[in-house]
C-alpha positions as CSV (number, residue, x, y, z in Angstrom):
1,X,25.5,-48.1,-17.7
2,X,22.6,-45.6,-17.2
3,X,23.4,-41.9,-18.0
4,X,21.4,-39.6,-16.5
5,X,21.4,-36.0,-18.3
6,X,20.5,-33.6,-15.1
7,X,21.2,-30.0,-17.1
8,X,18.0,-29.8,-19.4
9,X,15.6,-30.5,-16.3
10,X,17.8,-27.5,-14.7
11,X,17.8,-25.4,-17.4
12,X,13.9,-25.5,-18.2
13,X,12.3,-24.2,-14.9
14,X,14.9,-21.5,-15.3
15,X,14.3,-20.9,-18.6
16,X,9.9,-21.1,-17.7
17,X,10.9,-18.3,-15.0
18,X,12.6,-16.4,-17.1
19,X,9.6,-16.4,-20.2
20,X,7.4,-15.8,-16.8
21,X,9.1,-12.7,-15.4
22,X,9.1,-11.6,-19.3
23,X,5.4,-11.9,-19.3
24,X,4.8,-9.9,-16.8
25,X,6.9,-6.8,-17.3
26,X,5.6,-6.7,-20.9
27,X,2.0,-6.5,-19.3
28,X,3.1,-3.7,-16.4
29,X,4.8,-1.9,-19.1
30,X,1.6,-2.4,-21.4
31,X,-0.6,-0.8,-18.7
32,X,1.8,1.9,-18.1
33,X,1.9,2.6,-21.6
34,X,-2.1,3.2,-21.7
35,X,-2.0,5.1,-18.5
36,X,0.5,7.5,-20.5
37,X,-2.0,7.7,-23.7
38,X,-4.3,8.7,-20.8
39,X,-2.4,11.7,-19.7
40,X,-0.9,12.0,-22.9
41,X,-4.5,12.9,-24.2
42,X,-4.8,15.1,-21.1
43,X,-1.9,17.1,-21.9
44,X,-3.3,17.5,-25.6
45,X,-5.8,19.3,-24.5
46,X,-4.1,21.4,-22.4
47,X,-1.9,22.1,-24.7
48,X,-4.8,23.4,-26.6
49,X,-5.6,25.4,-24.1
50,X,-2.3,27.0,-23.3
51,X,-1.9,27.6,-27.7
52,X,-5.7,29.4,-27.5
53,X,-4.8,31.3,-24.8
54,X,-1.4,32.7,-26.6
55,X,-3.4,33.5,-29.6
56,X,-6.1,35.1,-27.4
57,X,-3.2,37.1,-25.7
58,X,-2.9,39.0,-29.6
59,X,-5.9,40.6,-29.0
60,X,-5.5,41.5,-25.3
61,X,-7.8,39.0,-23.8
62,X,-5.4,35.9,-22.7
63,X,-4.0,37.1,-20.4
64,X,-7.4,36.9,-18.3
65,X,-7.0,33.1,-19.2
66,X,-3.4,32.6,-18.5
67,X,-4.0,32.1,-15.0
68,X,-6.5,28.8,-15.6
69,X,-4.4,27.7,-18.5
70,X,-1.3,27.0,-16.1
71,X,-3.8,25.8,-13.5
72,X,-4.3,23.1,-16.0
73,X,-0.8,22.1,-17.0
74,X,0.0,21.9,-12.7
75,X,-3.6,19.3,-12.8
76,X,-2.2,17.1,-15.5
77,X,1.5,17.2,-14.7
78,X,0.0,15.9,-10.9
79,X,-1.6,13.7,-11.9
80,X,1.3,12.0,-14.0
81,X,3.4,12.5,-11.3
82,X,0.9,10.1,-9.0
83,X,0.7,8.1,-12.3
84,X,4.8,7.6,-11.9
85,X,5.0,6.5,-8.6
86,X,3.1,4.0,-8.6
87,X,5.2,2.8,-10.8
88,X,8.6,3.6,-9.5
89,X,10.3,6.2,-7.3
90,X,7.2,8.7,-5.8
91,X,7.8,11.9,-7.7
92,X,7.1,14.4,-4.8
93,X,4.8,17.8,-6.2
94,X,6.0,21.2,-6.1
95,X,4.1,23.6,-3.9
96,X,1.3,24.9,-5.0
97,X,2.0,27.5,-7.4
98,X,2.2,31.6,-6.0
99,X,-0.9,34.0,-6.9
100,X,-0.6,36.7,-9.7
101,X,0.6,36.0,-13.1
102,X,3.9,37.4,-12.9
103,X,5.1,35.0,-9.8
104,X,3.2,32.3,-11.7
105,X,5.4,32.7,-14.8
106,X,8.7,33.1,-12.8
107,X,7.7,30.0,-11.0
108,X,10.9,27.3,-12.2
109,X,8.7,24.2,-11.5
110,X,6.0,26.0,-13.6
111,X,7.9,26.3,-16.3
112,X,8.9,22.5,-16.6
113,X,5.9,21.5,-16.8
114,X,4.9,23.6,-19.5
115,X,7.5,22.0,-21.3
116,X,6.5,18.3,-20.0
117,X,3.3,19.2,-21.4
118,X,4.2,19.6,-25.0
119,X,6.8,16.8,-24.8
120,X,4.2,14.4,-23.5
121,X,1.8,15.5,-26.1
122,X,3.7,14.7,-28.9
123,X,6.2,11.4,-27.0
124,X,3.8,9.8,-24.5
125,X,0.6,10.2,-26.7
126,X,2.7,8.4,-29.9
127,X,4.1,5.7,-27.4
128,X,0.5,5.3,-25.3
129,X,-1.0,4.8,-28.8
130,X,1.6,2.0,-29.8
131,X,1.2,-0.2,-27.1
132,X,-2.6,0.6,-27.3
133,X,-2.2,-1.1,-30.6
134,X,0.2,-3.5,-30.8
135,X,-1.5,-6.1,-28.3
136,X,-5.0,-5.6,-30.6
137,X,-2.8,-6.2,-33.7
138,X,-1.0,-9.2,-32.6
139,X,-4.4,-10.6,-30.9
140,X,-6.2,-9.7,-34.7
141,X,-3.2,-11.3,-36.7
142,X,-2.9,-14.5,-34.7
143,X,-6.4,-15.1,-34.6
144,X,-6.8,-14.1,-38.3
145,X,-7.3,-18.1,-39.9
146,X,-10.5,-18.2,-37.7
147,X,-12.5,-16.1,-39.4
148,X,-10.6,-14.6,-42.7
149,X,-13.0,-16.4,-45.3
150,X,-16.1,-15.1,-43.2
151,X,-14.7,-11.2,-44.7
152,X,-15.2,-9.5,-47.6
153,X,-12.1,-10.0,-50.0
154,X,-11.3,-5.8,-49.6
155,X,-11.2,-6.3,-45.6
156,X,-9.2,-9.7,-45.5
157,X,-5.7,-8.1,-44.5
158,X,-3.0,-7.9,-41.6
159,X,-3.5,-5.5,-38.9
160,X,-0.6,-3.9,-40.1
161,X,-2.3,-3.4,-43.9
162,X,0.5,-5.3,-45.8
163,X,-1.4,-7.8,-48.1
164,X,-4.6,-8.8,-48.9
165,X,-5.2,-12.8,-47.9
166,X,-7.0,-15.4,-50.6
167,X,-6.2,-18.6,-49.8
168,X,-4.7,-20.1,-46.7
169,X,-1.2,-20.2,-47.0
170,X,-1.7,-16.4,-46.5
171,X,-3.8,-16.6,-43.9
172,X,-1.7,-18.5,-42.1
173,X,0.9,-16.3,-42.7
174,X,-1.0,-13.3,-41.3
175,X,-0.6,-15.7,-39.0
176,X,2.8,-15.6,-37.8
177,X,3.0,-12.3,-38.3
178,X,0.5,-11.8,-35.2
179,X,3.2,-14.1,-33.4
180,X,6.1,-11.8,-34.3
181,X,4.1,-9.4,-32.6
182,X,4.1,-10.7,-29.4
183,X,7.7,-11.2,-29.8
184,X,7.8,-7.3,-30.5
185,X,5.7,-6.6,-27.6
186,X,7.7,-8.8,-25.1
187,X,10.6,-7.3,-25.7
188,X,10.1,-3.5,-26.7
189,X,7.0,-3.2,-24.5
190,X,9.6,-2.1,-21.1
191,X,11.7,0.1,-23.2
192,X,9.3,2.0,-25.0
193,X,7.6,2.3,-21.4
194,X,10.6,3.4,-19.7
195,X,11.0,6.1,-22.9
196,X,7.7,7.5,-22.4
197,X,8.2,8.0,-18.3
198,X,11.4,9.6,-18.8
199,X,10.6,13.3,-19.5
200,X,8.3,13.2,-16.8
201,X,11.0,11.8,-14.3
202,X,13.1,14.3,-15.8
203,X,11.3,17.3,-15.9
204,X,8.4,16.8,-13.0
205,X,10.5,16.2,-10.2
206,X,11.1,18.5,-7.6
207,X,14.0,21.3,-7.1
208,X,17.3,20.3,-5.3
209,X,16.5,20.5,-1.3
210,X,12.5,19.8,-1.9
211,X,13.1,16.4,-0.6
212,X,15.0,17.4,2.8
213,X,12.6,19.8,3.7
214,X,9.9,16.9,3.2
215,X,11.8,14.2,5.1
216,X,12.4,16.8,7.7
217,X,8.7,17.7,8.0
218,X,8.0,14.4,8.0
219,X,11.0,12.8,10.6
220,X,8.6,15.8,12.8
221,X,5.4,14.2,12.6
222,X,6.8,11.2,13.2
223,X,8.6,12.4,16.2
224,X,5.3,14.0,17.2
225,X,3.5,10.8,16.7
226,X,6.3,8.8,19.0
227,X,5.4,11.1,21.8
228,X,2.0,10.7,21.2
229,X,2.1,6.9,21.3
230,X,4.2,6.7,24.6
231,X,1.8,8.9,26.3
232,X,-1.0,7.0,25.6
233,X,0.8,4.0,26.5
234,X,1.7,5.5,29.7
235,X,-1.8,6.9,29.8
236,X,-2.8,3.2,30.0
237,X,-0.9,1.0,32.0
238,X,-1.3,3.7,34.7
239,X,-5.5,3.7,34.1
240,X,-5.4,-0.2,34.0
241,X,-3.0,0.1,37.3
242,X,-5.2,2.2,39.2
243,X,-8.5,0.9,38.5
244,X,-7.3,-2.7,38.7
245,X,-4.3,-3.4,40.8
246,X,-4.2,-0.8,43.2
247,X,-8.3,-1.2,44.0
248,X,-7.2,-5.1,45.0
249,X,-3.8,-4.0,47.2
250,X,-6.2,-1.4,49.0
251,X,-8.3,-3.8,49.4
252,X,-5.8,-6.5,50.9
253,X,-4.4,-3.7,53.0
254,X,-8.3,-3.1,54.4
255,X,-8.7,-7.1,54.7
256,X,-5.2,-7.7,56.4
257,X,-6.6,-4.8,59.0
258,X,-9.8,-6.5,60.1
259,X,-8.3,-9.3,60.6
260,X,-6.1,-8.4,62.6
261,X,-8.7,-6.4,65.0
262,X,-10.7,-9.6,64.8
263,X,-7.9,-12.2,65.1
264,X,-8.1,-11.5,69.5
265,X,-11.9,-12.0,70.0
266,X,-13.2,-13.9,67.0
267,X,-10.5,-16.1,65.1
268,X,-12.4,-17.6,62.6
269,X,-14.1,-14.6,61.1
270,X,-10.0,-13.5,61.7
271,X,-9.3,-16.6,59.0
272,X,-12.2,-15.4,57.1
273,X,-11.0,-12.1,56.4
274,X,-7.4,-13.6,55.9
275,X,-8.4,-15.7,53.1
276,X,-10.4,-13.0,51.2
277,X,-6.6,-11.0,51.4
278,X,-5.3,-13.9,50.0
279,X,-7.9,-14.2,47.5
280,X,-7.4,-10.5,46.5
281,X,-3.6,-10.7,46.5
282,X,-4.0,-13.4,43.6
283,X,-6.1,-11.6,42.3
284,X,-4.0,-8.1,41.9
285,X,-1.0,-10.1,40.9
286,X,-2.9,-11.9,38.1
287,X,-3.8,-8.4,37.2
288,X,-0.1,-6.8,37.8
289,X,0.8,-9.9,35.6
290,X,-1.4,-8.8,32.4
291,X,-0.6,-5.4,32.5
292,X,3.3,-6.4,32.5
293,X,2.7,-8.6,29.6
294,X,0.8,-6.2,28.0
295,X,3.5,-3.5,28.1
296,X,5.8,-6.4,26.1
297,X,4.4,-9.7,25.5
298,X,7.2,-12.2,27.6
299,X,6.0,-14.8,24.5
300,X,7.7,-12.4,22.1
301,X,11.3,-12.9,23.3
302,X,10.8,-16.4,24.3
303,X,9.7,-17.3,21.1
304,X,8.8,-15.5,18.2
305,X,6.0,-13.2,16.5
306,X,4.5,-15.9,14.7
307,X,4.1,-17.9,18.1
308,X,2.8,-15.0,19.9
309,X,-0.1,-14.0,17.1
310,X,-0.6,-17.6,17.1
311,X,-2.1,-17.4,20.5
312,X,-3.4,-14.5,20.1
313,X,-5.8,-15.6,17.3
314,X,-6.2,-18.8,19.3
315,X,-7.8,-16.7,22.2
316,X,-9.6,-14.5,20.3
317,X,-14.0,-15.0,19.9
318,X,-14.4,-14.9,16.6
319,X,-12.1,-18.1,14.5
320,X,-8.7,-16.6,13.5
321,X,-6.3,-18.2,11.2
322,X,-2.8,-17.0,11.2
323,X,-0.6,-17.2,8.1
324,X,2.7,-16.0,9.2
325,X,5.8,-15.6,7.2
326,X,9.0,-14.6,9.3
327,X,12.0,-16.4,8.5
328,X,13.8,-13.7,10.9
329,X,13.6,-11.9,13.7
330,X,12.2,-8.1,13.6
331,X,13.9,-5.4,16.1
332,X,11.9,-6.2,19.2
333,X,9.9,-2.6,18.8
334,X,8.2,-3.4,15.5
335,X,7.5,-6.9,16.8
336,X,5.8,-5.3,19.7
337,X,4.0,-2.6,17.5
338,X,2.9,-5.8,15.1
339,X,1.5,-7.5,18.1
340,X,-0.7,-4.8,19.4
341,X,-1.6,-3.9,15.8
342,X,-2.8,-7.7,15.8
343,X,-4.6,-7.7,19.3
344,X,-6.8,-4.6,18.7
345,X,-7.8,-5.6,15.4
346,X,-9.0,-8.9,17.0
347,X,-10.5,-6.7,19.7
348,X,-12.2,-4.7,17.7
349,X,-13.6,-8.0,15.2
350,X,-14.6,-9.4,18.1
351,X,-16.9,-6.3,19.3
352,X,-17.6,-4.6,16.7
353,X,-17.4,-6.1,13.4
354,X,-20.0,-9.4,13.5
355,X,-17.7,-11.7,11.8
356,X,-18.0,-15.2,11.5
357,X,-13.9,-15.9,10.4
358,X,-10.8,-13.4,10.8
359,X,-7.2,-13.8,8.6
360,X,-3.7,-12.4,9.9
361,X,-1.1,-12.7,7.2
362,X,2.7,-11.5,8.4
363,X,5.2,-10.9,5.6
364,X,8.9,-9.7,5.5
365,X,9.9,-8.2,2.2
366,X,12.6,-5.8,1.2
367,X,13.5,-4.6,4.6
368,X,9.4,-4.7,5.4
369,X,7.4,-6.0,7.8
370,X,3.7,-6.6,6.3
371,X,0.6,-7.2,8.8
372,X,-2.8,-7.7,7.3
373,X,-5.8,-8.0,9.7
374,X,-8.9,-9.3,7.4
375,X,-12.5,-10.3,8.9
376,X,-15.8,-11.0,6.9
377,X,-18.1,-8.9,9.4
378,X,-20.7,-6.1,8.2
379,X,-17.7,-3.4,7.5
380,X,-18.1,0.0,8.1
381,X,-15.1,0.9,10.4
382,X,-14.2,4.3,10.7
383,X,-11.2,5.6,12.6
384,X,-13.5,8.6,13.9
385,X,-15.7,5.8,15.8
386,X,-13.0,5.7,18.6
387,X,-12.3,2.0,17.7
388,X,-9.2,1.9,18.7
389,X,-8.0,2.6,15.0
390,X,-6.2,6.2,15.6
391,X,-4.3,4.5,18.6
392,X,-3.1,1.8,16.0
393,X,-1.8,4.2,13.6
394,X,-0.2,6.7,15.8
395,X,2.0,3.3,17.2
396,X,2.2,2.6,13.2
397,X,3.6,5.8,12.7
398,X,5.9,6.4,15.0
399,X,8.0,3.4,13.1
400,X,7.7,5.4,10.4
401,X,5.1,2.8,8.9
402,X,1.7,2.8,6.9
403,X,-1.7,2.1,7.8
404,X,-4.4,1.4,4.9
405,X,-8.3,0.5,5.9
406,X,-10.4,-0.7,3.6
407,X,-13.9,-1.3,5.0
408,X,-16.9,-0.5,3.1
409,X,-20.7,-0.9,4.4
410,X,-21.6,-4.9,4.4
411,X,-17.8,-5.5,4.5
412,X,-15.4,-7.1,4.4
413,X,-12.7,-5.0,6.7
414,X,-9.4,-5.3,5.4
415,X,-6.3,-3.2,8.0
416,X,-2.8,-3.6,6.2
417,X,-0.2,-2.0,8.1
418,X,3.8,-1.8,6.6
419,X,6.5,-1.6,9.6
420,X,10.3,-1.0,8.3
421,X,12.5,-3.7,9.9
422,X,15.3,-3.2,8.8
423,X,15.7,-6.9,7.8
């Protein structure tokens, strides 16, 4: 009989995951600890400031610096507020803060962070400075038997100053002290992060109502921007309509007429002019035909966005490659809206950019459609160059969406574009 034992080889790949994901949020809290010691140090010294500028005010003179003093505080506590949401909710800013000293003081937001100043002076400098140190510790302590006889006898201790090492046993205990470290860091490193965030998240976020009036604002431009689009749209199939299509009807209408005033006398210039209307009829309803497709490609709803960006990039003049990701279908809008993000990208690749290879990746993630357009041409695209680039994110927009260019002078050109899907 053979007995198989199925549960370890289940268990481990869960159990690497689970060391893997670990990893990882020790490191992001790691870096958001030392981005904290780096406002932390910022709101030192404006702490300073603000503590000068009360003792100047015994002598009649700070109050002439009060004014820059809280200037400073609203810098740092911005800053930390960017510093936040990149790392979690976005933390919207106050307004900026009235004129005149009086209105400044009286100013609620103000006066928070004030407080989040001295709190993250004394909290987020302490923590930033831990997990500054503890990674250096445990890296010194671990590596400590390489290289402890090469010290003098005074310098041959810990990180953490506990004994002096003279033989190897102790070295090697140093040792496992540095691994005990990383154990500390592993697991206190997303605590002590979350603990030095939380004053900040606290005490820099916005009054009750702040975010309304934003979304509000915002649901307006967007509006604004939906308008905008279906103009432009409109705009275009009726140029494309009326330089195209309606130039060949006329001139079937102006064909069909000769002919028929030269069908009695001459007939074969009358069959002549009959299959140059015919010619021109094909012609206009290959024409009707793009514009109809353009409007909403017929590929989309017979098959899928993948398929359609797939022949797309398979028409395009430079060599595309699509890597496409959509295990479900996105409301047929944001397909659309992907697919003409996609097509003048190409567009502009293929006239613009001098590229020798273009990339489309599609994602969906968290309710998000991802499209990234890459080429490796000379760069240097600007949406003031009337590229087509302010008609792409005016479409993004309106979907409430994101548009991010990155294209610096030699290249490469890099468009990412983020469409909710609700998927």
């Amino acid at each position: 009989m053979v007995v198989t034992h199925d549960r370890p080889a289940d268990v481990r790949p869960g159990r690497r995951r689970a060391g893997s994901a670990r990893a990882r949020a020790a490191l992001d809290a790691l870096e958001h600890l030392v981005g904290g010691l780096g406002t932390g140090l910022l709101a030192l010294l404006a702490t300073l400031w603000l503590a000068l500028t009360a003792a100047a005010c015994l002598v009649g003179v700070g109050l002439w610096l009060l004014p820059s003093a809280l200037h400073a505080v609203r810098a740092v506590a911005d800053r930390e507020r960017g510093r936040l949401s990149r790392w979690g909710p976005e933390i919207v800013g106050p307004a900026p803060p009235p004129s005149g000293l009086r209105a400044m003081l009286a100013d609620r937001a103000l006066r928070r962070e004030v407080r989040w100043v001295a709190t993250h002076t004394v909290l987020g400098l302490f923590l930033g400075l831990i997990g500054a140190t503890l990674p250096l510790s445990a890296a010194h302590d671990i590596s400590f038997p390489l290289y402890w006889r090469f010290l003098p006898e005074s310098e041959a201790t810990s990180a953490v100053g506990w004994w002096t090492v003279r033989d190897w046993p102790g070295a090697l205990a140093i040792s496992l002290v540095g691994a005990a470290l990383v154990g500390v860091v592993l697991v206190c490193a997303p605590a002590l992060a979350r603990l030095q965030a939380w004053p900040g998240r606290r005490l820099l976020r916005p009054d009750a109502g702040t975010d309304l009036v934003l979304r509000v604002a915002e649901l307006t431009a967007t509006r604004a921007a939906a308008l905008d689009a279906h103009v432009t749209e409109l705009r275009r199939v009726e140029r494309a309509l009326h330089d195209c299509t309606q130039n060949r009807v006329v001139a079937v209408t102006v064909l069909l007429g000769a002919a028929r005033r030269a069908l009695a006398r001459n007939p074969e210039e009358a069959a002549a002019l009959l299959d140059r209307a015919q010619d021109a009829a094909e012609q206009a309803l290959t024409e009707l035909r793009a514009v109809v497709r353009s409007i909403l490609p017929p590929v989309l709803a017979d098959r899928s966005l993948p398929d359609a960006l797939t022949a797309l990039a398979a028409g395009c003049p430079v060599p595309c490659r699509v890597d496409a990701d959509v295990p479900a279908r996105c409301p047929a809008a944001v397909e659309a809206t992907a697919y003409f993000v996609v097509a003048e990208a190409l567009t502009n690749i293929a006239r613009h950019s001098g590229a020798g290879e273009a990339w489309v990746a599609v994602r969906t993630a968290g309710g998000l459609l991802r499209v990234e357009v890459r080429d490796d041409g000379h760069g240097g695209a600007d949406e003031r160059g009337g590229s087509g680039l302010t008609g792409i994110r005016r479409r993004v927009e309106a979907h409430d969406g994101t548009l991010e260019l990155a294209s610096p002078r030699g290249g490469p050109t890099t468009l990412k574009v983020t469409l909710p899907c609700g998927s």
